[in-house]
Residue frames relative to the residue before (quaternion, step in Angstrom):
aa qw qx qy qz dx dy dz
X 1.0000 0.0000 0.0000 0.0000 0.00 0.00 0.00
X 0.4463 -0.6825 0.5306 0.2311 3.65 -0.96 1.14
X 0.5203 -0.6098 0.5963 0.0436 3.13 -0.78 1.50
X 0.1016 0.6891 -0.7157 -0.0499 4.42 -0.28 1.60
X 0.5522 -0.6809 0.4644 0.1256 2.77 -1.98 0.74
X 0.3146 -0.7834 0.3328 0.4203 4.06 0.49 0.71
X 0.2431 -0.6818 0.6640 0.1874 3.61 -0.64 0.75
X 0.1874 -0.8118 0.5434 -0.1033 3.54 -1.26 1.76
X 0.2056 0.8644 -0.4586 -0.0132 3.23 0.15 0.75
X 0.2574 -0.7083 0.6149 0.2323 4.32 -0.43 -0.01
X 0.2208 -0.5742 0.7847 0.0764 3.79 -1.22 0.78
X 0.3497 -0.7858 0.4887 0.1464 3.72 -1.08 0.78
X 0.5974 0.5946 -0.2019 0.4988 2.92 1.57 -1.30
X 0.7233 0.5401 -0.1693 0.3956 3.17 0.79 -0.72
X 0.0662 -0.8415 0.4245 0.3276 3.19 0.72 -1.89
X 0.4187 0.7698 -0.3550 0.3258 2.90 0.72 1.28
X 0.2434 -0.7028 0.6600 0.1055 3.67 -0.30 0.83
X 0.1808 0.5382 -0.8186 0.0870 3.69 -1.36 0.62
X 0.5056 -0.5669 0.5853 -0.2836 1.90 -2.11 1.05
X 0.6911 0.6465 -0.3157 0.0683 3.64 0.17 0.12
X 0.8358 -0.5287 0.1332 0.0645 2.85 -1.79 0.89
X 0.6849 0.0115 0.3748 0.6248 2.63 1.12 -1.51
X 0.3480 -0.6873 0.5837 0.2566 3.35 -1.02 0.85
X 0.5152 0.6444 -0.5008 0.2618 3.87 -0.68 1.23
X 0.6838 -0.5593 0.2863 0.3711 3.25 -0.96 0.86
X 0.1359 -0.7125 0.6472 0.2346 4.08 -1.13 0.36
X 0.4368 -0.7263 0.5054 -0.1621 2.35 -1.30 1.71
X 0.6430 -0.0137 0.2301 0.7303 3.37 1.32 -1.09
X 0.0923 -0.7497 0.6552 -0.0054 3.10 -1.76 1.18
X 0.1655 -0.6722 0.6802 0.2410 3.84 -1.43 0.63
X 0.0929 -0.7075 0.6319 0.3026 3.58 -1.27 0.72
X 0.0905 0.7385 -0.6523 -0.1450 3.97 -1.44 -0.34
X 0.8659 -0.0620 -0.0313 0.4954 3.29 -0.60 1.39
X 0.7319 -0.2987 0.1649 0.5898 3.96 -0.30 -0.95
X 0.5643 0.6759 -0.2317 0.4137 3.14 0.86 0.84
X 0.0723 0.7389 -0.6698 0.0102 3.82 -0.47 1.19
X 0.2051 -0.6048 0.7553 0.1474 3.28 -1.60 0.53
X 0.0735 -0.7709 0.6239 0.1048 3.69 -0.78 0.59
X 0.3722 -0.6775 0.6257 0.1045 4.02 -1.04 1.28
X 0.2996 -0.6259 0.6711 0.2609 3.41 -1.59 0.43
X 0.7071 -0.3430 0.3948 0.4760 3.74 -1.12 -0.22
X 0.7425 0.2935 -0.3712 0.4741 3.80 0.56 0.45
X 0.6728 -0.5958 0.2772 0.3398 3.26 1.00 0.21
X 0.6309 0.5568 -0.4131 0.3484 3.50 1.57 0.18
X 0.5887 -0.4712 0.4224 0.5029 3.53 -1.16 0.38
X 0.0060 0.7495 -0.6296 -0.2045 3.51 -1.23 0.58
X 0.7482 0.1513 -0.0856 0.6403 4.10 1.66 -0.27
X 0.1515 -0.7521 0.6398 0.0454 3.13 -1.60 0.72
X 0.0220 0.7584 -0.6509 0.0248 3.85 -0.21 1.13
X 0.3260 -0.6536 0.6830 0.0053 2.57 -1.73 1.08
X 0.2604 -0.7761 0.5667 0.0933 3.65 -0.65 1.03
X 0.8081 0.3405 -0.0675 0.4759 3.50 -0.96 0.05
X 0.6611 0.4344 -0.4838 0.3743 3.76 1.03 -0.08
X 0.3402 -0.7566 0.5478 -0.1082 3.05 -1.98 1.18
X 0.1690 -0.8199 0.5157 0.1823 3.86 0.88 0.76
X 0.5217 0.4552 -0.5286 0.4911 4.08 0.65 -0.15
X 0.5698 0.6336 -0.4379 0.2867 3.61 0.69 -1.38
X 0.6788 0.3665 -0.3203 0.5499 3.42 0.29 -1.67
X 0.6499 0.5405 -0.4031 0.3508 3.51 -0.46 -1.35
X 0.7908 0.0903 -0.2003 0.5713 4.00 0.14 -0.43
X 0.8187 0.0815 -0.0977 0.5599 4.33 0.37 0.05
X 0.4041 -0.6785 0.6101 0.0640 3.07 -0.64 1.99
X 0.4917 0.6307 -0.4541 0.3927 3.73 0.96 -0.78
X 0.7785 0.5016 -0.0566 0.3731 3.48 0.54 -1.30
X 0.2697 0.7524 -0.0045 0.6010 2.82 2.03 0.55
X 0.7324 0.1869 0.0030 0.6547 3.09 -0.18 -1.89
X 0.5355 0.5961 -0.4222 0.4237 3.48 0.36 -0.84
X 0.8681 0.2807 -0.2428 0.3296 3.51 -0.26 -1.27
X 0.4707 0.6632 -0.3314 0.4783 3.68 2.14 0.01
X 0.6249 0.5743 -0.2531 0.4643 2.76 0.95 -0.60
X 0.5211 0.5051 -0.3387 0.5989 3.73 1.41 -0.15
X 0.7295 0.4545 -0.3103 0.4062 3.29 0.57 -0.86
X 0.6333 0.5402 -0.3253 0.4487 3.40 1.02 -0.86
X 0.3243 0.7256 -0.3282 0.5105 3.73 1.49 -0.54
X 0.8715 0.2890 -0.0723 0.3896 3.12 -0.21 -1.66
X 0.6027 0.5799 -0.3522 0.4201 3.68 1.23 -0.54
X 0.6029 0.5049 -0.3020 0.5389 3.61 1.36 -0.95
X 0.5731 0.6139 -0.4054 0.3610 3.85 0.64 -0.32
C-alpha cells in the first residue's frame, strides 16, 4: 500500500490549521471543541481543521496552548 503524504496548510486570517489526509470527498463530519475531523463515504478520516489556532498565541502564552490541548484531549475520549 502507497504510503500518502498529509498536506498541512494554516490560513492566518482565519485561524485555521487543516490537515489532510487523503485526497477524497467529505461525506460526514465529527466536531469536538476547536476541532472537525471530516470522513469520506467509508468512514475514514480524510481532514482535520483546527479552528481558533494562532502560532503568535503559543509563541508568547504557553497557557494558550494547554488550553487548546485540552480540546484535543476532548476529542480523543470521544
Amino acid at each position: 500500500m502507497k504510503k500518502i503524504k498529509p498536506i498541512i496548510s494554516y490560513n492566518k486570517e482565519s485561524k485555521v490549521l487543516s490537515v489532510e489526509l487523503k485526497k477524497a470527498q467529505s461525506t460526514d463530519s465529527e466536531l469536538s471543541g476547536n476541532v472537525v475531523i471530516d470522513y469520506d463515504k467509508n468512514g475514514e478520516a480524510v481532514r482535520v481543521n483546527f479552528y481558533d489556532f494562532n502560532f503568535n498565541d503559543f509563541k508568547s502564552n504557553p497557557k494558550a496552548f494547554k488550553g487548546f490541548a485540552e480540546n484535543l484531549r476532548v476529542l480523543a475520549k470521544a
